[in-house]
Backbone atoms as SQL, in Angstrom:
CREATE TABLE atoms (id INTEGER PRIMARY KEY, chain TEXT, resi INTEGER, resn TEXT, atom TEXT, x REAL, y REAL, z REAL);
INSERT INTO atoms VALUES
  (1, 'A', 1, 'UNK', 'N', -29.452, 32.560, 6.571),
  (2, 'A', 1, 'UNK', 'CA', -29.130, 33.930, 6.910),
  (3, 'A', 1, 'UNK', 'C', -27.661, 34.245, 6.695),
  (4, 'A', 2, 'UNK', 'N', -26.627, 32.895, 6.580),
  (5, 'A', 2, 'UNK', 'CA', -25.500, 33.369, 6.653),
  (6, 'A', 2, 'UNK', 'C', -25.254, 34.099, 5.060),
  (7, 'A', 3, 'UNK', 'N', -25.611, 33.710, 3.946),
  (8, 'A', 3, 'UNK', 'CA', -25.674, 33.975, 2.526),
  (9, 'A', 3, 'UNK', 'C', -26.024, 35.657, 2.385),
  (10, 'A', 4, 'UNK', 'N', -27.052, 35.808, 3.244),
  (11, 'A', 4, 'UNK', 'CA', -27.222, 37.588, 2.970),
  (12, 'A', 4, 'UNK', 'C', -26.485, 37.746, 3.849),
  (13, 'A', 5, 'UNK', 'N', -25.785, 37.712, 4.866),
  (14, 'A', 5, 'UNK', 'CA', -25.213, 38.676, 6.051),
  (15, 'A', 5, 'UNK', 'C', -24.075, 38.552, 4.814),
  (16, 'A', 6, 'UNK', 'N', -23.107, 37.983, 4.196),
  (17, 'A', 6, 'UNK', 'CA', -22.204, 37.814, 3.470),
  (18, 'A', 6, 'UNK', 'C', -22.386, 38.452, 2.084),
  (19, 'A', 7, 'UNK', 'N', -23.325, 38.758, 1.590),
  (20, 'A', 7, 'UNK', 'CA', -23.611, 39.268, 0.525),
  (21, 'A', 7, 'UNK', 'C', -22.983, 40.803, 0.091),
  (22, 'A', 8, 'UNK', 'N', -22.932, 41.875, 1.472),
  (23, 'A', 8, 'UNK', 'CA', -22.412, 43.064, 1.316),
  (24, 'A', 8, 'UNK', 'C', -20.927, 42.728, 0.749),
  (25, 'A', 9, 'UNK', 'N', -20.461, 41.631, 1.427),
  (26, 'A', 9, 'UNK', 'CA', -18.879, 41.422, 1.919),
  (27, 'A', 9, 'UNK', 'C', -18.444, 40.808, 0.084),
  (28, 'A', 10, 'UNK', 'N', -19.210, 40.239, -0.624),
  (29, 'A', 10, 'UNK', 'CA', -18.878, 39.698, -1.607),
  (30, 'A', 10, 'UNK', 'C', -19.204, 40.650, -2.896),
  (31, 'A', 11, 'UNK', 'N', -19.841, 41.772, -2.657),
  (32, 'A', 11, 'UNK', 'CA', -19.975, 43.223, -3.480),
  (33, 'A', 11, 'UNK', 'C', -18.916, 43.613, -3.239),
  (34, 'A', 12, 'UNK', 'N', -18.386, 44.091, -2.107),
  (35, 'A', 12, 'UNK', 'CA', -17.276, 44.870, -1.412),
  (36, 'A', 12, 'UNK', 'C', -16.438, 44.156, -2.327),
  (37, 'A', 13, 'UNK', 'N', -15.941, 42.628, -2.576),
  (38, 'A', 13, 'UNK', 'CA', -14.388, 42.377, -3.160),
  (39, 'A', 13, 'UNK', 'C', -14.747, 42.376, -4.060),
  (40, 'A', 14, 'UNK', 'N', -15.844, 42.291, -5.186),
  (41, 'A', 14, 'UNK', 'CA', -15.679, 42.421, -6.539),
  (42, 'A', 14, 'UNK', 'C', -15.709, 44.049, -6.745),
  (43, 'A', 15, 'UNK', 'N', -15.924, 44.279, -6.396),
  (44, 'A', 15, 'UNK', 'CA', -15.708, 46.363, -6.500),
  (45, 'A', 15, 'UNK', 'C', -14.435, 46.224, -6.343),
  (46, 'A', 16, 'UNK', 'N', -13.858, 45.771, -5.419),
  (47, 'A', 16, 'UNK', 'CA', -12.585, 46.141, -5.119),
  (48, 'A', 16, 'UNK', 'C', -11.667, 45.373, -6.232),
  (49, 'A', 17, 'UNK', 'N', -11.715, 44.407, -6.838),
  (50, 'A', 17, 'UNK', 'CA', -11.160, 43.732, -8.137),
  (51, 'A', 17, 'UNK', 'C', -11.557, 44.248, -9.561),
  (52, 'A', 18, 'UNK', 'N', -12.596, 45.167, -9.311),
  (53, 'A', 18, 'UNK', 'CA', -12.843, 45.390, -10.637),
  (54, 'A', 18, 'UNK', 'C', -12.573, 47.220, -10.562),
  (55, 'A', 19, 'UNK', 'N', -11.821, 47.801, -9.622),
  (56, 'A', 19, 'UNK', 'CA', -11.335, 48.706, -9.555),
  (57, 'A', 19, 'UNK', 'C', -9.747, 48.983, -9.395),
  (58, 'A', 20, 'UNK', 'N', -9.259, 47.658, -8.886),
  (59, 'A', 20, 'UNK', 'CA', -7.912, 47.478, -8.987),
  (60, 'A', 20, 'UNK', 'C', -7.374, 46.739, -10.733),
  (61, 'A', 21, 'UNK', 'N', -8.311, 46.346, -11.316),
  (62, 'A', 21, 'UNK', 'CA', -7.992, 46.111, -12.385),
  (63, 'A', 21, 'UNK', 'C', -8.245, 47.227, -13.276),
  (64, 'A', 22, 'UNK', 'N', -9.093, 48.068, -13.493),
  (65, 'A', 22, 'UNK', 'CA', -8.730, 49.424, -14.234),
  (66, 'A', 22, 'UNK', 'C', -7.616, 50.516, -13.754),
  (67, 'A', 23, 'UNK', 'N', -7.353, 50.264, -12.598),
  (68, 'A', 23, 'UNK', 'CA', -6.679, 50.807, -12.101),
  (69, 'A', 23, 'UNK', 'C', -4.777, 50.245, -12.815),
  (70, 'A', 24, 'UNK', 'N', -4.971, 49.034, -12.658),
  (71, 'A', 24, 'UNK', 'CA', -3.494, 48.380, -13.232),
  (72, 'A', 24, 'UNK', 'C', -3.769, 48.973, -14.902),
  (73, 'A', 25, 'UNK', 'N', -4.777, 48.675, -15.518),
  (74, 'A', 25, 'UNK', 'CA', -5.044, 49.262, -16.840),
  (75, 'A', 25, 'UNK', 'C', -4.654, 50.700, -17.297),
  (76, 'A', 26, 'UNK', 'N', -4.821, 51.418, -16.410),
  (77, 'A', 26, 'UNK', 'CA', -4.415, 53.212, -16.293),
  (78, 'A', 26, 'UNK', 'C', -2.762, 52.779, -16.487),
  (79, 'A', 27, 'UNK', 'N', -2.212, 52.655, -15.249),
  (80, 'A', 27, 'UNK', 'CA', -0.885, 52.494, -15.126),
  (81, 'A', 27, 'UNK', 'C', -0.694, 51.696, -16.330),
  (82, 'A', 28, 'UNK', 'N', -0.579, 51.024, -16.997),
  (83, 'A', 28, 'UNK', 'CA', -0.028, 49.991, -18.070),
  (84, 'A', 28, 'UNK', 'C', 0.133, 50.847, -19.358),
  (85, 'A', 29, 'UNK', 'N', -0.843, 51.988, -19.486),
  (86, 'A', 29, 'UNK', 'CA', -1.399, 52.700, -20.659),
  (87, 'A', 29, 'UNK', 'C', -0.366, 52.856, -21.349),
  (88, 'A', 30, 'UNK', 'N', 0.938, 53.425, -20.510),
  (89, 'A', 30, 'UNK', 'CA', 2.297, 54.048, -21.147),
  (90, 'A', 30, 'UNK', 'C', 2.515, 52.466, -22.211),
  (91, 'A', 31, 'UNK', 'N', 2.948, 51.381, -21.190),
  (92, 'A', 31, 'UNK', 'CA', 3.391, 49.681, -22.173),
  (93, 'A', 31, 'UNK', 'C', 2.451, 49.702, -23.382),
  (94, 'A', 32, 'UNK', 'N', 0.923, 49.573, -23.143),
  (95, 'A', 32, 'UNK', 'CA', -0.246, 49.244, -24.241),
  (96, 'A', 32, 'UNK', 'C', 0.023, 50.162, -24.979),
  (97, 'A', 33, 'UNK', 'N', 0.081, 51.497, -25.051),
  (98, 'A', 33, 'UNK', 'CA', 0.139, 52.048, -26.408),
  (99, 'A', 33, 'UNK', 'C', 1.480, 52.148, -26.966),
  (100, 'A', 34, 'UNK', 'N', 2.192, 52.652, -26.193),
  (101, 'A', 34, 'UNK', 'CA', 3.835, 52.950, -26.907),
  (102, 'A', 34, 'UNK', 'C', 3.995, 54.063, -26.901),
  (103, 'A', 35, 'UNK', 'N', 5.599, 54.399, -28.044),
  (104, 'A', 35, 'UNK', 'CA', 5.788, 55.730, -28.268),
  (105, 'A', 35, 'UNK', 'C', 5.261, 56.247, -28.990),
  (106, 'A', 36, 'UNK', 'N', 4.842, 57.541, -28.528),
  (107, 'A', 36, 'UNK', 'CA', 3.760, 58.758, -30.213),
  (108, 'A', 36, 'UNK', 'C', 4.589, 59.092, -30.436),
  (109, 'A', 37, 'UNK', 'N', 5.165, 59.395, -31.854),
  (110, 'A', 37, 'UNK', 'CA', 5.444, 60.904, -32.055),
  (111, 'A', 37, 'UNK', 'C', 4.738, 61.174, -33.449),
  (112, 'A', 38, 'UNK', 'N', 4.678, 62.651, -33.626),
  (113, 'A', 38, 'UNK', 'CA', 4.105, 63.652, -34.722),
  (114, 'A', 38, 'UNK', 'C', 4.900, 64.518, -35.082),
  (115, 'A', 39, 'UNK', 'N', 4.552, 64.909, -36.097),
  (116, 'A', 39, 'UNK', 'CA', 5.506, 66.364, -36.750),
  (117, 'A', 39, 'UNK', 'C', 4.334, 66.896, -37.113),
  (118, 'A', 40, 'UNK', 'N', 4.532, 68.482, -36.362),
  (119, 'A', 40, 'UNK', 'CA', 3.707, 69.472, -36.923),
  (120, 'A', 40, 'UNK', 'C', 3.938, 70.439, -38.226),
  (121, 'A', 41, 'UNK', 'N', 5.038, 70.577, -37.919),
  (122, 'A', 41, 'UNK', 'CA', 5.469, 71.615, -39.310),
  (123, 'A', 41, 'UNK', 'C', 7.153, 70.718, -39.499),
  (124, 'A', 42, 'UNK', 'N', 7.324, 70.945, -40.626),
  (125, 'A', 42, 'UNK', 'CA', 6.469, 71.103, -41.898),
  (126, 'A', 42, 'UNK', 'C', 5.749, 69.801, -42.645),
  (127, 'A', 43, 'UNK', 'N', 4.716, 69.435, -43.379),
  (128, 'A', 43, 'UNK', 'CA', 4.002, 68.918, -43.582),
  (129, 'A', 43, 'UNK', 'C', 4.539, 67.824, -44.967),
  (130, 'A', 44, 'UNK', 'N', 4.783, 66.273, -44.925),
  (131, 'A', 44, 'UNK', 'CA', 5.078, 65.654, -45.455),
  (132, 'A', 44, 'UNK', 'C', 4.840, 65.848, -46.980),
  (133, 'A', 45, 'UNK', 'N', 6.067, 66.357, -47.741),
  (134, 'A', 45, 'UNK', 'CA', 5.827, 66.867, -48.777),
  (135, 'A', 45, 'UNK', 'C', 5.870, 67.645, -49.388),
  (136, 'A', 46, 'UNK', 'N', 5.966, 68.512, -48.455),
  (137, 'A', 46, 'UNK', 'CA', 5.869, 70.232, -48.460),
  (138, 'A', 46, 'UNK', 'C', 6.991, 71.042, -49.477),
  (139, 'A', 47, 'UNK', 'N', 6.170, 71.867, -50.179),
  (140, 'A', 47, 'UNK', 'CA', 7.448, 72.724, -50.652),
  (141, 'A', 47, 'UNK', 'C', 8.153, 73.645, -50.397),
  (142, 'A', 48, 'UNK', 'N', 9.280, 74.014, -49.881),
  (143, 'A', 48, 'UNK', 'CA', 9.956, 75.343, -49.083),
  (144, 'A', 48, 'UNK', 'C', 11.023, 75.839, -50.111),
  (145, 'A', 49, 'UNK', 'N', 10.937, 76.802, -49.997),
  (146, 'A', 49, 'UNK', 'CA', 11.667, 77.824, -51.015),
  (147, 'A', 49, 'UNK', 'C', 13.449, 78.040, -50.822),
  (148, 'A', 50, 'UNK', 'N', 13.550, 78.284, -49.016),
  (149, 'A', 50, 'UNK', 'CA', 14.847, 78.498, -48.519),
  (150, 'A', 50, 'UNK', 'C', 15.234, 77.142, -47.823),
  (151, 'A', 51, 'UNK', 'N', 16.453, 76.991, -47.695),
  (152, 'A', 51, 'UNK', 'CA', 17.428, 75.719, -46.981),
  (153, 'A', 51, 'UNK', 'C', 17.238, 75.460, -45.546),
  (154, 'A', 52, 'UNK', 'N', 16.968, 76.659, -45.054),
  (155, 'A', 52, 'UNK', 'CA', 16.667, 76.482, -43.224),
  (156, 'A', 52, 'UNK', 'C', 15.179, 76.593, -43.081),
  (157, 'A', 53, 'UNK', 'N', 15.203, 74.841, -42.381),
  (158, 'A', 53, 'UNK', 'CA', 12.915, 74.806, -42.275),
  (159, 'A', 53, 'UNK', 'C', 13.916, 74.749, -40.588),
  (160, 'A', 54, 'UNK', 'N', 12.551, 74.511, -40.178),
  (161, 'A', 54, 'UNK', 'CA', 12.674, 74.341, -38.483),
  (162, 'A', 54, 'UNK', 'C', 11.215, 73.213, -38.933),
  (163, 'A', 55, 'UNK', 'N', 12.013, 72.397, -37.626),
  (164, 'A', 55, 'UNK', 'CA', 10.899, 71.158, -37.795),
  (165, 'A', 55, 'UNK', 'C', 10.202, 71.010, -36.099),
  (166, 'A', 56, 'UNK', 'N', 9.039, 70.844, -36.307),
  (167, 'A', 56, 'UNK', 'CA', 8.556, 70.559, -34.602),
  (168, 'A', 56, 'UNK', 'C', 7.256, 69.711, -34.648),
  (169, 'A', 57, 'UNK', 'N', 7.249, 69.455, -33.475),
  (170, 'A', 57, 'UNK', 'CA', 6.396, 67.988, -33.384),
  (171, 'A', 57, 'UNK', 'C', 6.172, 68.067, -32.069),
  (172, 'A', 58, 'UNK', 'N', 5.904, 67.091, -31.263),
  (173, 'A', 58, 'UNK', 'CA', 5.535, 65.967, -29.903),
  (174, 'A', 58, 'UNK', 'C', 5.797, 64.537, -30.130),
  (175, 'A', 59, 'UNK', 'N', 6.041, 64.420, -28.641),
  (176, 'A', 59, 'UNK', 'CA', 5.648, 62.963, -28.703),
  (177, 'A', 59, 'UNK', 'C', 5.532, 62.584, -27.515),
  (178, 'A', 60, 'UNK', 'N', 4.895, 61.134, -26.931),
  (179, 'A', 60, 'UNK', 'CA', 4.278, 60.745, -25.228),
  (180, 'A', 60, 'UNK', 'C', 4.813, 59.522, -25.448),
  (181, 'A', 61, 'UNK', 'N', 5.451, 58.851, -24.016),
  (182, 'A', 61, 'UNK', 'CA', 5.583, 57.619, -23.615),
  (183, 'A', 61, 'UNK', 'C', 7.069, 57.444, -24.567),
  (184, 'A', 62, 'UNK', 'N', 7.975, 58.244, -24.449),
  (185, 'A', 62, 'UNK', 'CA', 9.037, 58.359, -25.171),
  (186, 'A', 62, 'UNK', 'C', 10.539, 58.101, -23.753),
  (187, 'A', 63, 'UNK', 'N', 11.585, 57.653, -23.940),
  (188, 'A', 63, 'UNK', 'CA', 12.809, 57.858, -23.545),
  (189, 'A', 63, 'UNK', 'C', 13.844, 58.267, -23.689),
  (190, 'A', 64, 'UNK', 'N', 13.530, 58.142, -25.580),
  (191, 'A', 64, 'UNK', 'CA', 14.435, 58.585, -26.119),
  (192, 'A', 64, 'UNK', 'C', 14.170, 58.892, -27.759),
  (193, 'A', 65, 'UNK', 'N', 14.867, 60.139, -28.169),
  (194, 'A', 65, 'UNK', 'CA', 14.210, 60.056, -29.776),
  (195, 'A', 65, 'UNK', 'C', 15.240, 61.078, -29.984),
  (196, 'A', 66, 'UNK', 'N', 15.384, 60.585, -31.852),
  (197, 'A', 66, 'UNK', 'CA', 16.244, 61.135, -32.522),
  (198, 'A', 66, 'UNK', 'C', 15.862, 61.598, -33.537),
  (199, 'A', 67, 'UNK', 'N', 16.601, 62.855, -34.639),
  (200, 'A', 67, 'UNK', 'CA', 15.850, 63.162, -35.934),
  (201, 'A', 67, 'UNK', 'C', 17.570, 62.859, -36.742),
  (202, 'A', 68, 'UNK', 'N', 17.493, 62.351, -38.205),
  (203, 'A', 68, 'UNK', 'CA', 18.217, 61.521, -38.495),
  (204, 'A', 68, 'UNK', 'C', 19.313, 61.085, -38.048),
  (205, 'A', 69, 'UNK', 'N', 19.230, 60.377, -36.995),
  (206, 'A', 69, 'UNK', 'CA', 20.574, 59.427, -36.299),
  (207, 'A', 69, 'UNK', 'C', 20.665, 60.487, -35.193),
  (208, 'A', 70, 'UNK', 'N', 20.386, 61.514, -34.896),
  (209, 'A', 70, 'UNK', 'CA', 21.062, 62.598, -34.306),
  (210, 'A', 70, 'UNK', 'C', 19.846, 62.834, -33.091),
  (211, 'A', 71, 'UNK', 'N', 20.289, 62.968, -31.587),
  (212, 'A', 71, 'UNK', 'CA', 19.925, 62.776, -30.646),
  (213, 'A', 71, 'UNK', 'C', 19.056, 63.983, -30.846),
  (214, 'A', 72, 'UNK', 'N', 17.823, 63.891, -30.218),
  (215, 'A', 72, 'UNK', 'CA', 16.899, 65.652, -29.719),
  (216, 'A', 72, 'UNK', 'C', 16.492, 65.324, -28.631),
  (217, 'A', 73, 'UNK', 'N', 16.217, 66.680, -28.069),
  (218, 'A', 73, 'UNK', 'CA', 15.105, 66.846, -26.906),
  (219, 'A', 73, 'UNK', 'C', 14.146, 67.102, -26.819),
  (220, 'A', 74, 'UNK', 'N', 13.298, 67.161, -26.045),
  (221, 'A', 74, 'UNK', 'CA', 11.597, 67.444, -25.936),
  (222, 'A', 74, 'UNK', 'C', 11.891, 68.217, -24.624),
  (223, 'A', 75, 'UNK', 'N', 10.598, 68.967, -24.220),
  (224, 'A', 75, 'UNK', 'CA', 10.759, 69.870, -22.963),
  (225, 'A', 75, 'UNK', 'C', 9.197, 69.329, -22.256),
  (226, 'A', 76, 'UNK', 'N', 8.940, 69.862, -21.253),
  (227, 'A', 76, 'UNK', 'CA', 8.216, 68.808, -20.285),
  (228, 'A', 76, 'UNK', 'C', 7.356, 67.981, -20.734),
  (229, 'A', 77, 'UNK', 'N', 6.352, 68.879, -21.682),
  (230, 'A', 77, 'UNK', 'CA', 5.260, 68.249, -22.618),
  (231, 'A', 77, 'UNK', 'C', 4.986, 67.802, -23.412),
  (232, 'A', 78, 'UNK', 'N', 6.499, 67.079, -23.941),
  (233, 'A', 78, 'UNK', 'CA', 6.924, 66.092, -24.839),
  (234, 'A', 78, 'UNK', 'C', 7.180, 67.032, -26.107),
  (235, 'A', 79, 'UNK', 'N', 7.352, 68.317, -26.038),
  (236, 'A', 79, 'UNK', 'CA', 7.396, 68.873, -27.535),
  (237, 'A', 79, 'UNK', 'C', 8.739, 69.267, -27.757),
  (238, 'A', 80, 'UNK', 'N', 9.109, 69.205, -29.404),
  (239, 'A', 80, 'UNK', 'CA', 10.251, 69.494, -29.458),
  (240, 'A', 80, 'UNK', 'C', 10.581, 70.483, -30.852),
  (241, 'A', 81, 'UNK', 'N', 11.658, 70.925, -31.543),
  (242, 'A', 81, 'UNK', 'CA', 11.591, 72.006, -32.100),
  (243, 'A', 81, 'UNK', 'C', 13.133, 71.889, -33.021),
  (244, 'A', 82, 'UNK', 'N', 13.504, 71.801, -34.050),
  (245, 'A', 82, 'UNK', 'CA', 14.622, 71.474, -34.332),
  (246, 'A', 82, 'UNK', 'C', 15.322, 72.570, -35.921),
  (247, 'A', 83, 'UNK', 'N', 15.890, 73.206, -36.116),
  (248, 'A', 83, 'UNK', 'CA', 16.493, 73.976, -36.793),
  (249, 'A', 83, 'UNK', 'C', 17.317, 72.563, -38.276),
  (250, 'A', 84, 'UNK', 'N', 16.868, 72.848, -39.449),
  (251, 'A', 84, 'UNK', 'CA', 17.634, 71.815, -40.556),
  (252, 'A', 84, 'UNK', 'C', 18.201, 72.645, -41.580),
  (253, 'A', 85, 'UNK', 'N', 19.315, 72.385, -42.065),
  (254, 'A', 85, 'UNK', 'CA', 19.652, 72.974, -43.605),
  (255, 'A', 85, 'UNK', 'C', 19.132, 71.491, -44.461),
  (256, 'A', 86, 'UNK', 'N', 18.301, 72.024, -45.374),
  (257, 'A', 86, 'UNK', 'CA', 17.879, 71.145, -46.504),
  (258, 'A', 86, 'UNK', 'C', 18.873, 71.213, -47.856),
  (259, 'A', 87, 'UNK', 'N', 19.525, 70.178, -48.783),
  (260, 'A', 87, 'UNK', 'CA', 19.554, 70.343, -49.655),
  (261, 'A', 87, 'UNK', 'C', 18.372, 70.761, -51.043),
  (262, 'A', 88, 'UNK', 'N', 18.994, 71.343, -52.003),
  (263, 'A', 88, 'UNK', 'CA', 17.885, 71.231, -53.165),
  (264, 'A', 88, 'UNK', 'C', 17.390, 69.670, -53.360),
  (265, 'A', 89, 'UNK', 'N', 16.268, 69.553, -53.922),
  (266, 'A', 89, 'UNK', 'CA', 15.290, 68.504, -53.865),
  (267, 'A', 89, 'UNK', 'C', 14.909, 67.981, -52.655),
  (268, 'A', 90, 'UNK', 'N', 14.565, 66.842, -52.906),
  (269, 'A', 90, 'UNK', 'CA', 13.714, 66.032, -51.825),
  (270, 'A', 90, 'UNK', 'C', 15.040, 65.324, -50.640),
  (271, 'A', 91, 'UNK', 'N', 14.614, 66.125, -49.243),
  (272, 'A', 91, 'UNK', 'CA', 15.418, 65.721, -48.225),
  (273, 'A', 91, 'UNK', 'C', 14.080, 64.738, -47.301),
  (274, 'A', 92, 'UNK', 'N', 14.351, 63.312, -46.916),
  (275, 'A', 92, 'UNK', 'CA', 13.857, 62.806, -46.138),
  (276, 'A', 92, 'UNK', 'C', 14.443, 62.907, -44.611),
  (277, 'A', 93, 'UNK', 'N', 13.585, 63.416, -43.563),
  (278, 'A', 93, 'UNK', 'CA', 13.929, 63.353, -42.450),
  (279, 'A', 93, 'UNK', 'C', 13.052, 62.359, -41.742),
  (280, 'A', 94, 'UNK', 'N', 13.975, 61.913, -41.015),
  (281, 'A', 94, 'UNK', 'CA', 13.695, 60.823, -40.383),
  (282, 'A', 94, 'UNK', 'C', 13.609, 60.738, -38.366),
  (283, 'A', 95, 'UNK', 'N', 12.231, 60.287, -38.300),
  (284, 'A', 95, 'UNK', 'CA', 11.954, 60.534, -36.377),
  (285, 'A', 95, 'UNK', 'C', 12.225, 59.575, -35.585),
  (286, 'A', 96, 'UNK', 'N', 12.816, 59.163, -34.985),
  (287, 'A', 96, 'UNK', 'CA', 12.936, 57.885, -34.413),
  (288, 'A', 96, 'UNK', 'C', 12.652, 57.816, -32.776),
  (289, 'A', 97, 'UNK', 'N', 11.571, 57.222, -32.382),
  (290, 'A', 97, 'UNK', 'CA', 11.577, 57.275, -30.957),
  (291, 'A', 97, 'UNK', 'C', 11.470, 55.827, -29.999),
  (292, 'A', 98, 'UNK', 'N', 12.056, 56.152, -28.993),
  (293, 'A', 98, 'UNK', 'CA', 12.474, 54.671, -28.108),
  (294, 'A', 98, 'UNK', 'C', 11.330, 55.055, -26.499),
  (295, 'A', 99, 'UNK', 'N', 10.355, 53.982, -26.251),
  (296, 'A', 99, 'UNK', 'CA', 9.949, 54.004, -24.689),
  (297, 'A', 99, 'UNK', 'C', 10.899, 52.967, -24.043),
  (298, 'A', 100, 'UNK', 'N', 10.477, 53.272, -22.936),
  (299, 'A', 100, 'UNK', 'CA', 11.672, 52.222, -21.683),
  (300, 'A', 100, 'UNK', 'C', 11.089, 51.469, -21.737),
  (301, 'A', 101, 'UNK', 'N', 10.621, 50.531, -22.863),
  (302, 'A', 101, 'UNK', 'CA', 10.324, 49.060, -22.320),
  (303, 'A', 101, 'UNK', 'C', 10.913, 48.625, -23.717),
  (304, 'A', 102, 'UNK', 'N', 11.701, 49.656, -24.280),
  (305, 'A', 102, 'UNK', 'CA', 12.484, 49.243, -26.239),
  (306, 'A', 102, 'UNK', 'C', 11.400, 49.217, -27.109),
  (307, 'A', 103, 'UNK', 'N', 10.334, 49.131, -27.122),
  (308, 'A', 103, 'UNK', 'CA', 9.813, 49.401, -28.205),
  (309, 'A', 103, 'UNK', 'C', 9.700, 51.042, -29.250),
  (310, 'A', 104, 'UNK', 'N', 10.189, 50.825, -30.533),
  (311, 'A', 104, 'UNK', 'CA', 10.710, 51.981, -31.349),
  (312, 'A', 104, 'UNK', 'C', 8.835, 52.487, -32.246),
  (313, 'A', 105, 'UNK', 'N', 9.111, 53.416, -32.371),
  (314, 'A', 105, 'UNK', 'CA', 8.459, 54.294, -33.518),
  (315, 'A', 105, 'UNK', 'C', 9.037, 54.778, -34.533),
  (316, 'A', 106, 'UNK', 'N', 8.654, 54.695, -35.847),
  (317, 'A', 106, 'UNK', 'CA', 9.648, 55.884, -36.633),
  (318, 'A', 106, 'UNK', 'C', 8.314, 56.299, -37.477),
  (319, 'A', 107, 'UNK', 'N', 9.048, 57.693, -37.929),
  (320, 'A', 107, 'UNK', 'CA', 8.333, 58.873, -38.897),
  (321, 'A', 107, 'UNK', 'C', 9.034, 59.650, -39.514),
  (322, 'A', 108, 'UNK', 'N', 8.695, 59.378, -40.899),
  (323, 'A', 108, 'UNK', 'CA', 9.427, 59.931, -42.087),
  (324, 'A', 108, 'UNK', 'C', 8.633, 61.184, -42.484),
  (325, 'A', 109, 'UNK', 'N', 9.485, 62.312, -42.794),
  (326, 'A', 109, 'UNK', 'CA', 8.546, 63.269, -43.765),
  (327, 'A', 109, 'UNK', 'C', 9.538, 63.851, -45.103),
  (328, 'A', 110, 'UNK', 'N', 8.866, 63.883, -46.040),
  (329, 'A', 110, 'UNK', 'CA', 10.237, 64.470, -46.976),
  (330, 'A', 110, 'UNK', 'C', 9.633, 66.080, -47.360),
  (331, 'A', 111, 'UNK', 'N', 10.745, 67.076, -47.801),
  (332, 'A', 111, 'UNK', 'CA', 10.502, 68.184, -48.126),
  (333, 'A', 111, 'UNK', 'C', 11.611, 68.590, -49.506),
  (334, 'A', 112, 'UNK', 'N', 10.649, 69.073, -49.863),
  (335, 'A', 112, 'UNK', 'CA', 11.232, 69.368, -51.189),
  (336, 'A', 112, 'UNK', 'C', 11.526, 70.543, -51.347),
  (337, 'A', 113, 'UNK', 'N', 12.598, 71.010, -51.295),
  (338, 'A', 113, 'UNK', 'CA', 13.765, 72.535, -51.240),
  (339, 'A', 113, 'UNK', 'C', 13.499, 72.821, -53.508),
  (340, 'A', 114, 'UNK', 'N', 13.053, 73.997, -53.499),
  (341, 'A', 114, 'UNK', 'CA', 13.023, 74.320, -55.160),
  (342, 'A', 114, 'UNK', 'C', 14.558, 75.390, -54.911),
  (343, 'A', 115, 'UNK', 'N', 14.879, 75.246, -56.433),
  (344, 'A', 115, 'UNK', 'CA', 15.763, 75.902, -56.602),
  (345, 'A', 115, 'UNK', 'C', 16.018, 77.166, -57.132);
């Protein structure tokens, strides 16, 4: 009898271990995946006619990110929005993002300014 009176009690801690372990899994999500980032406009490749594009994107699980060498910001929801003078031809811009545990991302897009 002692085996079933104990039986609730040994459901009870594996529920409770196998809910504290998805639970550490949630929290970790930011470490396991890393930094995102994306660029929405303008589109890798793209051809633009005038020198001033505006570039914008997102990104999650970020600390820090730059567009070539040069510090930006994001606003609550990780999105951000950035004003460029392009030379004629192909200008590569470059995304660089840092999470607090150092691991980097980068994302290149080039745009091609006609003359």
């Amino acid at each position: 009898m002692t085996v079933s009176h104990n039986r609730p009690r040994y459901i009870l801690l594996i529920s409770f271990f196998i809910l504290l372990t998805f639970y550490a899994l949630f929290q970790a999500r930011a470490y396991i995946l890393g930094p995102t980032i994306w660029v929405d406009t303008p589109q890798d490749g793209q051809t633009v006619s005038e020198p001033l594009v505006i570039m914008s994107g997102g990104s999650k699980n970020i600390a820090w990110i730059s567009l070539n060498d040069r510090q930006i910001f994001t606003d609550e929801e990780g999105r951000w929005s950035e004003k460029l003078i392009v030379s004629p031809g192909v200008s590569i811009m470059t995304l660089k993002a840092r999470d607090r545990f150092g691991r980097e991302r980068e994302k290149s897009v080039r745009i091609v300014l006609l003359n």
